[in-house]
N, C-alpha and C positions, 0 to 999 in steps of 0.2 A: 092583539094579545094584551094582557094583563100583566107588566111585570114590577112589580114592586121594588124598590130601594135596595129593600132588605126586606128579606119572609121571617119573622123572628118565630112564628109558628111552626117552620120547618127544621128550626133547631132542634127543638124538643121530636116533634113526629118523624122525623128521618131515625130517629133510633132511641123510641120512642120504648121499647120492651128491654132495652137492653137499663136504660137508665131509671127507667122504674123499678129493676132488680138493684141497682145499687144503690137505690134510695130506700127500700128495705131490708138490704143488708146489713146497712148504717143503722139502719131505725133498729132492726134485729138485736144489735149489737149493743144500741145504746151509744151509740160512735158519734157525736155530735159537733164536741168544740176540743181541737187539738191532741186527735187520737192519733194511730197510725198510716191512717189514708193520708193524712198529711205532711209526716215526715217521711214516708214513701214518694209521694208528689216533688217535695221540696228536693229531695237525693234526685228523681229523676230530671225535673227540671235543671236543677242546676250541671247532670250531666249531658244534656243534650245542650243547652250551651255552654259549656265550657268553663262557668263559675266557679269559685271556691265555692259557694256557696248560694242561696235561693231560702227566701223566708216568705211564708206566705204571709197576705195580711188580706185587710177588707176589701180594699180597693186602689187604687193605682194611685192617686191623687195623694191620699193616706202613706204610701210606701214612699213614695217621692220625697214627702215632709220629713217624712222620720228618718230615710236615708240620709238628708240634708243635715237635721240634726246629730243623726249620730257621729256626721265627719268631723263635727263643731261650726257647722253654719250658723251662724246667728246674729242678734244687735249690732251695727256699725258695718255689718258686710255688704256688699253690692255681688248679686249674681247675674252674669249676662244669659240673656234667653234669646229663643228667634219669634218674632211676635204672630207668627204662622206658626200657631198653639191652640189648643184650648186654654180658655182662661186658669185651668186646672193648675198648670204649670205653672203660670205667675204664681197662685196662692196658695201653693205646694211652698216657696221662697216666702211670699210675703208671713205667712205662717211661722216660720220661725223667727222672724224678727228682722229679717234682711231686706233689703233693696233688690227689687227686681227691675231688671235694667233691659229694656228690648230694645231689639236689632232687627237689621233689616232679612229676608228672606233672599236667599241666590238663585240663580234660574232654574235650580231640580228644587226649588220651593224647600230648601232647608236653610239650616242655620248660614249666612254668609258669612266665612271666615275671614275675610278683609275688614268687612265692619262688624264684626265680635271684637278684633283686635285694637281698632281704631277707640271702641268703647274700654278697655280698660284705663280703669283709673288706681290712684293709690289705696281706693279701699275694696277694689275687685278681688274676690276669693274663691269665686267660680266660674265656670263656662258650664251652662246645662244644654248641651243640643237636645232638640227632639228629632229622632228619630223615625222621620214622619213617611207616612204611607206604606211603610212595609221598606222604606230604603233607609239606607245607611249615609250619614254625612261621613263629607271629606275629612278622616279622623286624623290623617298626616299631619293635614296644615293646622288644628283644635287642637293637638297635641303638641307641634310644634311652636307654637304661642305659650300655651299652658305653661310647659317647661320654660320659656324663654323670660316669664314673668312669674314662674313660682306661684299659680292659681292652678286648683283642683279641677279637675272634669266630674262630672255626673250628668246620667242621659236618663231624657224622657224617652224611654223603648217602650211606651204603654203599645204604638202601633207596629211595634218591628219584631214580636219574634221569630228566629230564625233569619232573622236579613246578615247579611255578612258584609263586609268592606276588607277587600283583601283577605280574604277567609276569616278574619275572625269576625265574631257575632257580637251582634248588637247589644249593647249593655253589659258590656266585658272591656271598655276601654278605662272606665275609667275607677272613682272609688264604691261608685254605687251606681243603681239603676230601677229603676220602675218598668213594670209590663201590669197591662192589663189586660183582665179575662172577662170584661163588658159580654155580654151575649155576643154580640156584633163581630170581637172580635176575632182572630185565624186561630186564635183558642180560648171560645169561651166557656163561661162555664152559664149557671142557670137563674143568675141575677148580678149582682156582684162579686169583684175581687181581684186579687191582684196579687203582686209577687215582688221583693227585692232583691237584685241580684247584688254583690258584695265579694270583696277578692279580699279581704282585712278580718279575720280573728275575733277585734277588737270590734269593729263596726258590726262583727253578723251577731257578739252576744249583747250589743247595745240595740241591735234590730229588736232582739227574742227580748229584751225587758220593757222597750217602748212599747212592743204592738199588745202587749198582759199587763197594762196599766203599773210599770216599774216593779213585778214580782219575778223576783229569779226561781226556776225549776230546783232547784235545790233549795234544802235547809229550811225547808217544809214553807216556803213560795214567800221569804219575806220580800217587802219591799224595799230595793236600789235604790229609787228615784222615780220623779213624776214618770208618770206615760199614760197612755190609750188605751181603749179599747176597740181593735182594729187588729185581729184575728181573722183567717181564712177559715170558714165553719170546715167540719170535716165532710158532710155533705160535697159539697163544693168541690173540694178537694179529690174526694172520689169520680167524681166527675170529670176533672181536668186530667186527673194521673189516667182514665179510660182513653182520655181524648189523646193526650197524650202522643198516645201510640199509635198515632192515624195522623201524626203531622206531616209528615214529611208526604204522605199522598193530598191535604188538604194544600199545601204549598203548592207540589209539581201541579195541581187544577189548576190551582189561581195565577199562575207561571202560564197554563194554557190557554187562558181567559184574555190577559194581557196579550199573547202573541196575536189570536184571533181580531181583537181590537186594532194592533197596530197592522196587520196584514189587511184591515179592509179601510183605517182611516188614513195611513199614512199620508195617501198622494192630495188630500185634503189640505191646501195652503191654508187654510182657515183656523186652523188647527194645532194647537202642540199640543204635542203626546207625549205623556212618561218617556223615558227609557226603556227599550224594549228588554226581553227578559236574555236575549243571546247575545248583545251584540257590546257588550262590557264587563272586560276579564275581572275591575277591581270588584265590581258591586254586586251580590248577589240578592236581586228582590223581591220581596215573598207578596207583593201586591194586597196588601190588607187596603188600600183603597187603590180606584183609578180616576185619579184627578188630573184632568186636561185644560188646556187655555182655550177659548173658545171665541172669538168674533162673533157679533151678536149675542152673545151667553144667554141675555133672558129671552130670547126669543128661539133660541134654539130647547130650553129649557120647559117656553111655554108648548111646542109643537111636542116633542117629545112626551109630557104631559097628557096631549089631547089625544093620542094615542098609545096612551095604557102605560107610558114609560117613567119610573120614576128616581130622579134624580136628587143629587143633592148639593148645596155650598157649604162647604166646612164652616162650623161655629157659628152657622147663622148670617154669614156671608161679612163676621167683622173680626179682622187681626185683634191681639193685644192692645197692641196698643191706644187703639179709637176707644178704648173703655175709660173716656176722661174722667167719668166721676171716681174712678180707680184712683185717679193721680198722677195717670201717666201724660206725658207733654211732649215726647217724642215726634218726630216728624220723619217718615217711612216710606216714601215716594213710591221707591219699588214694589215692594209691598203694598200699598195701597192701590197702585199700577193691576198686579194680580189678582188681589182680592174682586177686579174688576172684572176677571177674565176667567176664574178660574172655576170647573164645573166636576163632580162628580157623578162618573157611569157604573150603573149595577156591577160591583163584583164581589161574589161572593158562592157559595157551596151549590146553591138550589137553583140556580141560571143552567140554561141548558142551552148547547150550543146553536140550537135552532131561533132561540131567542134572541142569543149574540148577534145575529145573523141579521135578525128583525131591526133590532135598534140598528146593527151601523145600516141598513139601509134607510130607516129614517132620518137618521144624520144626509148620508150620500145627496137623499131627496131634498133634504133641505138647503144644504146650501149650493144644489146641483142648480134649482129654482129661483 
């Protein structure tokens, strides 16, 4: 079999007539940059998770920033991250003028809340978890910190929507939050874009003047203050508010994707697996990737390869913080423990369970051998 990473062609050809009518609707319309497909998207997005509020923008990395600055992150501030990130997320912080400060990773590969806390200092002003794989971090103990030192939450949810932590979802804990709509991701759209979630008045109309270059909708669009340009096209946005309505069946798949995985890898000591998708009341996770620990990793990585299978190591197989020429000087044991270990398996829309089937018997065979 042939099975690729990611089919990014079968985004587009799986429903393939349907979005080609909404891209002439648009086009019909003249519906381009900040029409009503957008503030349709944003209403629904933000009520499927639970937001005040959801502003589209370009892209995730872009929403991240400007969510930062709209709380007042800036010059003199230190924000803690988990260095099992994209670099995205450092320079989302280093971008407004603050210190991004990495930590180490905890064994479900998220933010570890003992050393988040261990890293505040007197000039710490945030804690940014990411949100990562489609799972929700320990938001009790992030919160409980938070409060105890008087530092803001904001989440990188570019990879969680729909993940929940004790029912509530993902980028709903703190003042703000990023999701992105990468093709790739469990909603994307048809190149870039992204979305910030916001539970503050104040932050969502300092969102709306940042991402239109500091011009407020009213009083015929003068300018407030610097900003961007880093708008969600309305194209786009037609796209996502379509996909939209088909999340909650793109989850329950990827929900049955990870079960099939853990039912044929488990008894594999060689192995750690995610968390499965039944067997944890707090955490509900929507599997935007499936990242395992692997013994042997590159050779399990290269057999799989030699037989049609293809895999991936997040970021290129390097944390945060090994980006020295960045400036970072941190030292990450654990973390850099994982990054040794740690392997991603096909999960996504266009996998078909007989394929499932193929890889874990290539895994079985290999390290059966």
């Amino acid at each position: 079999m042939n099975i690729p990473f990611f089919d990014y062609k079968y985004t587009f050809i799986s429903e393939e007539d349907d979005l080609l009518e909404l891209i002439r609707d648009a086009g019909r319309r003249g519906a381009f940059i900040q029409q009503s497909d957008l503030e349709n998207f944003e209403q629904e997005l933000a009520r499927f998770t639970g937001s005040a509020f959801a502003v589209g923008v370009a892209n995730a990395t872009d929403g991240l920033r400007m969510a930062l600055m709209a709380g007042g992150i800036g010059p003199g501030d230190e924000v803690i991250f988990c260095s099992h990130t994209m670099v995205a997320t450092a320079s989302a912080i280093y971008f407004t003028g603050a210190r991004p400060v990495p930590v180490e990773a905890g064994p479900d590969h998220l933010l570890d809340p003992v050393k988040a806390e261990a890293a505040i200092t007197s000039r710490t002003r945030a804690i940014l978890p990411t949100q990562l794989n489609g799972r929700t971090a320990d938001m009790d103990a992030i919160a409980g910190f938070a409060r105890k030192y008087g530092i803001q939450i904001y989440e990188d949810a570019a990879q969680a929507l729909g993940s929940r932590f004790k029912g509530q979802m993902a980028g709903t804990f703190g003042e703000a939050a990023c999701i992105s709509f990468y093709p790739a991701k469990l909603l994307g759209c048809l190149g870039d874009g992204g979305a910030v979630l916001c539970r503050s008045e104040d932050i969502y109309q300092k969102l709306l003047l940042l991402r239109d270059h500091g011009r407020s909708s009213a009083d015929g669009g003068d300018v407030e203050r610097w900003g961007f340009n880093s708008r969600l096209d309305n194209i786009q946005a037609s796209v996502l508010l379509y996909r939209l309505k088909k999340v909650d069946s793109i989850i329950e798949r990827r929900r049955q994707v990870a079960r099939i995985y853990r039912t044929r890898l488990a008894n594999l000591e060689e192995l750690v697996l995610p968390p499965g998708p039944d067997g944890d009341d707090e955490h509900f996770d929507v599997f935007q990737n499936y990242e395992i620990e692997a013994k042997r990793r590159d050779g399990l990585k290269d057999h799989l390869a030699q037989n049609g299978v293809g895999t991936l190591i997040q970021w290129g197989g390097k944390p945060v913080h090994q980006f020295r020429k960045l400036g970072f000087t941190q030292d990450l044991p654990a973390t850099d423990r994982l990054f040794k270990h740690m392997l991603m398996l096909p999960m996504n829309m266009s996998i078909g369970d007989e394929e499932l089937e193929y890889i874990c018997d290539l895994i079985q065979d290999f390290y059966r051998s």
